[in-house]
C-alpha positions in Angstrom: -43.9 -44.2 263.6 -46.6 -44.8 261.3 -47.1 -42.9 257.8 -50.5 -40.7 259.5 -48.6 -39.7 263.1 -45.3 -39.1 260.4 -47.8 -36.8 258.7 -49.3 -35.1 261.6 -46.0 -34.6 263.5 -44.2 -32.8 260.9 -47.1 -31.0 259.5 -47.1 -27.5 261.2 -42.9 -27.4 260.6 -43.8 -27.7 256.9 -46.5 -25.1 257.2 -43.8 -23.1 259.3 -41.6 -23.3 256.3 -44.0 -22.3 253.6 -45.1 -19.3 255.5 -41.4 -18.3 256.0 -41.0 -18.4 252.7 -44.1 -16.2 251.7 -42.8 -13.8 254.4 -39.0 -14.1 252.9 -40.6 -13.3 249.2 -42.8 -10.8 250.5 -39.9 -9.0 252.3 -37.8 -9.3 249.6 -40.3 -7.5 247.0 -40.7 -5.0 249.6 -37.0 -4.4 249.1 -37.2 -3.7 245.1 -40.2 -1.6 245.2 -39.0 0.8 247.9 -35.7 0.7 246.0 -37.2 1.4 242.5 -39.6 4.0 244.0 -36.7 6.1 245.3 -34.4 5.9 242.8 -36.6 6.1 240.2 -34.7 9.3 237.6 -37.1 11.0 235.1 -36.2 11.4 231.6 -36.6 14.5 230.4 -37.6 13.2 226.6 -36.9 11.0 223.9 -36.4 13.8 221.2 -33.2 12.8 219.0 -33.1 16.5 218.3 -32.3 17.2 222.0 -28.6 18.2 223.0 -29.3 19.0 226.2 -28.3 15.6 228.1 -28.2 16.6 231.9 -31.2 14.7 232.6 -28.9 11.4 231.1 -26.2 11.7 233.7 -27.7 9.3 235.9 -27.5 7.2 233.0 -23.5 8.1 232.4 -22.8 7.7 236.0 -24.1 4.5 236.4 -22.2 3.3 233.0 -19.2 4.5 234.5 -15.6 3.4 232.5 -17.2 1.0 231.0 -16.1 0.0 227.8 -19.4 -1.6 226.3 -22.9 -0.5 226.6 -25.4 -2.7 225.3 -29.1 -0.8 224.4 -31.9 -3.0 224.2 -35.6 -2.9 222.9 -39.0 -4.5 223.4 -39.2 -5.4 219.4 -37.9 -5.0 216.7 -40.2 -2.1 215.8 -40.5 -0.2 218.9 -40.4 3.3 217.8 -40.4 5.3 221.1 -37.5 3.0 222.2 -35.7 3.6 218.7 -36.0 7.5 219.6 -34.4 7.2 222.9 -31.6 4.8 221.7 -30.6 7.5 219.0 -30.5 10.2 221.8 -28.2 7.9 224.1 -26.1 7.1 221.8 -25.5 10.9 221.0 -24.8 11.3 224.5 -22.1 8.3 225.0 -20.9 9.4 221.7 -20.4 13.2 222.7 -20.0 13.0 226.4 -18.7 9.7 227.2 -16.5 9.2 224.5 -18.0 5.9 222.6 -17.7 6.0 219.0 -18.1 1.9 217.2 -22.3 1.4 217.4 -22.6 -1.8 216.8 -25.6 -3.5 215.2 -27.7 -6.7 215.5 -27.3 -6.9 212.0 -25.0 -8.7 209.2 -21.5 -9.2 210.6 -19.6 -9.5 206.8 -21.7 -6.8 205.1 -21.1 -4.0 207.8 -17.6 -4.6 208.4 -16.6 -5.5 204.8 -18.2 -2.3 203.4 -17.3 0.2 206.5 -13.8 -1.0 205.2 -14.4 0.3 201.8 -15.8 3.8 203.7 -12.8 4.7 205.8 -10.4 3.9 202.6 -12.6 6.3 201.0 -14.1 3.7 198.0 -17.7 4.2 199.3 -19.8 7.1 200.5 -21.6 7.2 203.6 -25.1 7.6 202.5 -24.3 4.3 200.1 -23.0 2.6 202.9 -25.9 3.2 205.1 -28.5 3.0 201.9 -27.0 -0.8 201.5 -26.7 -1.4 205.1 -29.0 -0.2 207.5 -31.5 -3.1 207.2 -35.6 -3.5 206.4 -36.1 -3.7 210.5 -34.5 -0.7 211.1 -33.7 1.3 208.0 -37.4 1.6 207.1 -38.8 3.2 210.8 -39.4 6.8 210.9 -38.1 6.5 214.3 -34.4 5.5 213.3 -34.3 8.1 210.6 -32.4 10.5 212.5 -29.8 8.5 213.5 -29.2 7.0 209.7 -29.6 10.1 207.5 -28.6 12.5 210.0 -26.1 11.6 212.7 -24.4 9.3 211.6 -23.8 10.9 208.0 -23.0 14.4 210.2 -19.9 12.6 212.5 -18.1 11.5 209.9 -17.0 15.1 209.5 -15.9 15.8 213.1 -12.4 14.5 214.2 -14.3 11.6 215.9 -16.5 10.2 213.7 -18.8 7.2 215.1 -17.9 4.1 213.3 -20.5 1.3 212.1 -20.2 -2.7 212.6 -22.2 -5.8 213.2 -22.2 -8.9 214.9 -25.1 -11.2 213.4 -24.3 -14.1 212.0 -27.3 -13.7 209.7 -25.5 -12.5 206.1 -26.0 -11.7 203.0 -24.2 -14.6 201.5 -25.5 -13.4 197.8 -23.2 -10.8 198.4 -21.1 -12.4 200.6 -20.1 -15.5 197.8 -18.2 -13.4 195.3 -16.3 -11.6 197.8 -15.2 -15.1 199.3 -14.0 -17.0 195.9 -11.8 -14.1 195.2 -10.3 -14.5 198.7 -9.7 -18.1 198.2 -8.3 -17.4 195.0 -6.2 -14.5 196.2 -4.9 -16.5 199.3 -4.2 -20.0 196.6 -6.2 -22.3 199.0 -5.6 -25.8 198.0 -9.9 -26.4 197.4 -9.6 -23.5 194.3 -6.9 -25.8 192.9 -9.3 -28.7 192.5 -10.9 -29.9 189.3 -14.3 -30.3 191.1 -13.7 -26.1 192.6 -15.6 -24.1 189.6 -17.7 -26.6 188.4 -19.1 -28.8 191.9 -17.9 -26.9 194.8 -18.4 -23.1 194.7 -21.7 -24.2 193.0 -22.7 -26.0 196.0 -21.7 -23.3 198.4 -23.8 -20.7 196.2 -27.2 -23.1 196.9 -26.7 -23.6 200.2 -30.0 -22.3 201.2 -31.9 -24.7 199.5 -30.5 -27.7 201.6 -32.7 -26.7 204.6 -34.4 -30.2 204.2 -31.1 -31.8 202.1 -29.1 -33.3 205.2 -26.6 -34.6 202.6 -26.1 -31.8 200.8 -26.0 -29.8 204.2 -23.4 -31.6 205.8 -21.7 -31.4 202.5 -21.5 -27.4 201.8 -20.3 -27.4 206.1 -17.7 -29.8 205.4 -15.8 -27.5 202.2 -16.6 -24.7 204.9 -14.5 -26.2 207.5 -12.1 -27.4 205.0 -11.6 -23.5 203.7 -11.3 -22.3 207.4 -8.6 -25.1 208.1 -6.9 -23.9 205.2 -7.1 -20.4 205.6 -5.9 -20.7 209.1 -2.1 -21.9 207.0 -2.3 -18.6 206.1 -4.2 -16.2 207.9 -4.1 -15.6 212.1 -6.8 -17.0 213.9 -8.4 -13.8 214.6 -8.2 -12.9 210.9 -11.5 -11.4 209.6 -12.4 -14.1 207.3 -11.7 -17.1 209.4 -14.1 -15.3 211.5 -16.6 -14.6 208.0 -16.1 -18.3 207.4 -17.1 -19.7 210.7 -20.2 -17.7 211.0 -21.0 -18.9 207.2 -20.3 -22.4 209.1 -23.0 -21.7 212.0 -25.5 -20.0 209.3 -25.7 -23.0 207.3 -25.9 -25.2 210.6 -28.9 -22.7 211.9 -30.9 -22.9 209.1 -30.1 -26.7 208.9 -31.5 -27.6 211.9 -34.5 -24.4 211.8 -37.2 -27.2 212.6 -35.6 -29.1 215.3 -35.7 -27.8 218.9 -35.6 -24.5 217.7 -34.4 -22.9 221.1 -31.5 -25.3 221.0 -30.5 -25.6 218.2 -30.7 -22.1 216.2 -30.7 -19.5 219.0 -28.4 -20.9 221.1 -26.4 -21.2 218.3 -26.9 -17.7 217.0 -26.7 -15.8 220.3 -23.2 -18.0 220.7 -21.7 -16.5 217.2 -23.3 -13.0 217.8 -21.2 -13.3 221.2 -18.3 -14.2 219.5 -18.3 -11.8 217.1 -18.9 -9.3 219.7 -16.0 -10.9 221.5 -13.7 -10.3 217.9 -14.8 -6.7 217.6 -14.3 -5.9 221.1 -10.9 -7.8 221.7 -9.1 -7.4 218.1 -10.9 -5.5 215.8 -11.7 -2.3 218.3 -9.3 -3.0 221.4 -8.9 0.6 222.3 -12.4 2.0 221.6 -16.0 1.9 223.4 -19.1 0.2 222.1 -22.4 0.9 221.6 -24.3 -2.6 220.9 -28.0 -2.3 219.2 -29.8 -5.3 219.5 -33.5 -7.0 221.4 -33.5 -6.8 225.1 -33.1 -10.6 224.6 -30.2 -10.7 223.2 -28.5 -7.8 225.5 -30.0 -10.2 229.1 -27.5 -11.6 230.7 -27.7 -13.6 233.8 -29.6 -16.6 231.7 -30.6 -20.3 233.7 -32.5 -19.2 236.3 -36.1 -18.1 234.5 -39.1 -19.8 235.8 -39.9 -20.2 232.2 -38.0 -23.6 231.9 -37.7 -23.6 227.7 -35.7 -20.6 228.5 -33.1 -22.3 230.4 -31.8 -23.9 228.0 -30.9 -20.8 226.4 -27.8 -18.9 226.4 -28.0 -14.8 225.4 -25.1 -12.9 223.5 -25.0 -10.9 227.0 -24.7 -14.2 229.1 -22.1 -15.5 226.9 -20.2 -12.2 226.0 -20.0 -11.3 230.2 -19.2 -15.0 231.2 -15.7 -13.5 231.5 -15.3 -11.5 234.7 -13.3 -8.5 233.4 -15.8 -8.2 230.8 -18.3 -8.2 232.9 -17.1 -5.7 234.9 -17.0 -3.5 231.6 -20.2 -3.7 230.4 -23.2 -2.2 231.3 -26.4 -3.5 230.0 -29.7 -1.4 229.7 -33.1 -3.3 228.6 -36.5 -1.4 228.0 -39.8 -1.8 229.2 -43.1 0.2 228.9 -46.6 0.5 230.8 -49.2 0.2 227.7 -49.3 0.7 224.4 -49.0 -1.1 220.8 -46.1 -2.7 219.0 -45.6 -4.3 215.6 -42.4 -4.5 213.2 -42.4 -2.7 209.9 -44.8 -5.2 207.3 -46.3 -7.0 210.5 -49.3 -6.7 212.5 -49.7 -4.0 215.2 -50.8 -5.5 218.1 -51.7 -4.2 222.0 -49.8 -5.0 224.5 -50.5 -7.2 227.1 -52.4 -5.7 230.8 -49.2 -6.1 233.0 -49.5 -7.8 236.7 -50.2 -5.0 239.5 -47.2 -5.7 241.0 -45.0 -5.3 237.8 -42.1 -2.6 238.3 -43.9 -0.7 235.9 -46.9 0.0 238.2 -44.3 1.0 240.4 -43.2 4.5 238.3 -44.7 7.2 238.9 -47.6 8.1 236.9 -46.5 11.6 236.4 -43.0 9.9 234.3 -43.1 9.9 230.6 -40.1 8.6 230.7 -37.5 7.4 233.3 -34.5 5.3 234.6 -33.6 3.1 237.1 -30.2 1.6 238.4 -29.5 -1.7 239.1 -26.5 -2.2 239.7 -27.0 0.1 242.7 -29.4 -2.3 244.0 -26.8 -5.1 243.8 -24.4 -3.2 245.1 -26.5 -2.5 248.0 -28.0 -6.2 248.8 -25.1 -8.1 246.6 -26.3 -11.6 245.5 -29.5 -12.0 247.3 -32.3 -13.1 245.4 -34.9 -11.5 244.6 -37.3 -11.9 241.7 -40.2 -9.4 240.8 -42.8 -9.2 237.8 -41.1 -7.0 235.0 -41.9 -6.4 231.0 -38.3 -7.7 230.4 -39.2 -8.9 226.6 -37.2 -12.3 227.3 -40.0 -14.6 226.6 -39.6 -15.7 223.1 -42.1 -14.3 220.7 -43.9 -13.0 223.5 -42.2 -9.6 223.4 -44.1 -8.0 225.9 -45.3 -9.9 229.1 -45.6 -9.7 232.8 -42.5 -12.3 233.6 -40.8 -13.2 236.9 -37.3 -13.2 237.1 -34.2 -11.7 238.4 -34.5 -8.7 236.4 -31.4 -6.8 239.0 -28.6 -9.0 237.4 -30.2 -9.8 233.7 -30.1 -5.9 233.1 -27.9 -3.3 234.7 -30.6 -0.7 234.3 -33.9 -0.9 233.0 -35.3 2.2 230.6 -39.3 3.0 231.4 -41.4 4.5 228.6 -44.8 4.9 229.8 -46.5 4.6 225.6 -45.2 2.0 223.8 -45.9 2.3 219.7 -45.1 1.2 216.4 -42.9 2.2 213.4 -44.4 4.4 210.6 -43.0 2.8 207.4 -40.1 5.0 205.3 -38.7 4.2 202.2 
């Protein structure tokens, strides 16, 4: 058969398929938007003042027995979202029995010092004055949550402890604290000639090797050779082994900061913050529920399948934290979206939001709905592992926080939280 009768004869099975398809996807949208617009819950507010939380129990039913719930946001200075995250987590805290909140923030400094809080050698309002970060600590929004709530729990019989997970430290404070561990422990490296005068030195620059390979390579090699040698002495799950190796993956981040940037530094960030959520869930806080505060990025699971392909090369904390079945099965994941509005981080440029698509999930609440929820995991419940992708805000899409974006939004977040006005931080001091 020649190429022309090939053509012709198996032309209107191809165009058969293609309208199928378009049928199939059209079908399938159908699905989602009938779902989301009957099971969309209204939220009563966002007020952190509010201790009324009947309007929430969707929200607690849905999360379940879950033993980690991971709270999301659109950037890092998204103040409407900062208001409802303080008012959830006094609901899991006082209704559902979660009390670690765990923070995108540094991994040594909030677990060293909350140490030095619950042996009574540092006060709270110190602890949360050194630790509560310039993304976070300076936002109106959040200043409920650190100079009220959290100060006022540690007085009830349950008080709600504070970690983090990000292996961005302070290693300026960070240093010290390690030599005298290496010195209390008697590693072989401090009994070197070269320790005091070469070594530690070169560990205390590190930052200033971004563009040094030598000297790069060089402060990760005594790294790994004080994690090998701490590991004679300490168990593998031992806090600093775990310090050390994120030191290990800083160094390695910032190393490689200019080169395939997805690859290289988020990957490898969104892999320690996973691990270290891993630590804190498995050893540190076995018995206890989690509340993880971190970017909707981070929290996604379900990462690979984004028609975006620089983003499948990507792996998220949640994709790499839920890889494990059983964990899976524990955690329940809740990203945020909005309709309009501004954003901007504290000290950054307030921008507008981008016009969503019409057929964004977000056209799909009702206009009357300040605020409202929607439950996934109902959905997949319901249609199990059929796919289905739809236009959502998901805030996935690198640094732009806040676009119209196709994906699989039903298994990257278990819920989805709608504020209708999006808007930035006020500055505190």
């Amino acid at each position: 058969m020649s190429s022309k009768r090939f053509s012709r004869f198996f032309r209107p099975f191809v165009l058969l398929y293609a309208g199928l398809c378009i049928n199939f996807s059209a079908i399938a949208q159908k699905q989602i938007e009938d779902y989301v617009r009957k099971n969309v819950v209204p939220i009563a507010n966002i007020s952190p003042d509010s201790d009324q939380f009947s309007d929430l129990t969707p929200i607690g039913n849905a999360i379940g027995n879950a033993k980690v719930v991971m709270l999301g946001e659109q950037d890092h200075g998204d103040a409407p979202t900062f208001l409802a995250k303080t008012r959830l987590i006094k609901y899991l805290h006082e209704a559902k029995g979660f009390n670690v909140l765990a923070f995108e923030e540094d991994f040594f400094s909030l677990n060293e010092d909350w140490h030095a809080v619950e042996n009574g050698d540092m006060d709270i309002k110190d602890f949360i004055a050194s630790n509560k970060g310039s993304v976070w600590g300076r936002c109106d929004a959040c200043a409920n949550l650190f100079n009220v709530y959290i100060p006022a729990t540690q007085t009830t019989k349950y008080p709600l402890k504070i970690t983090g997970f990000d292996d961005i430290m302070s290693t300026l404070y960070l240093l010290p604290r390690l030599d005298s561990v290496i010195h209390e422990l008697g590693l072989p490296i401090s009994k070197r000639e070269d320790y005091e005068k070469i070594i530690f030195p070169l560990l205390n620059a590190w930052y200033r090797y971004t563009k040094d390979g030598l000297n790069s390579k060089l402060v990760n090699k005594y790294l790994t050779d004080i994690k090998e040698q701490m590991l004679g002495k300490l168990k593998p799950g031992d806090f600093w082994v775990r310090v050390v190796e994120n030191f290990i993956q800083l160094n390695y981040q910032f190393y490689n900061s200019g080169k395939d940037y997805w690859l290289h530094k988020m990957n490898a960030r969104d892999t320690m913050m996973a691990v270290n959520l891993t630590w804190l869930n498995k050893i540190k806080y076995p018995k206890e529920k989690i509340i993880v505060w971190a970017h909707n990025y981070h929290v996604s699971k379900y990462a690979g399948h984004y028609t975006d392909a620089f983003l499948n090369v990507e792996r998220t904390m949640g994709t790499i934290f839920t890889k494990d079945s059983a964990v899976l099965r524990q955690t329940y994941v809740l990203g945020f979206t909005s309709y309009q509005g501004t954003a901007g981080r504290v000290n950054t440029k307030i921008y507008k939001i981008r016009k969503l698509k019409a057929n964004s999930l977000e056209n799909w609440i009702d206009n009357s709905y300040s605020y409202a929820y929607v439950d996934f995991k109902l959905f997949q419940a319901i249609h199990g592992n059929e796919t289905i992708p739809f236009y959502m805000a998901g805030s996935t899409k690198g640094n732009r926080y806040h676009d119209s974006q196709l994906a699989e939004w039903t298994k990257i977040y278990d819920g989805i939280f709608f504020i209708r006005d999006m808007y930035p931080c006020k500055k505190t001091e």
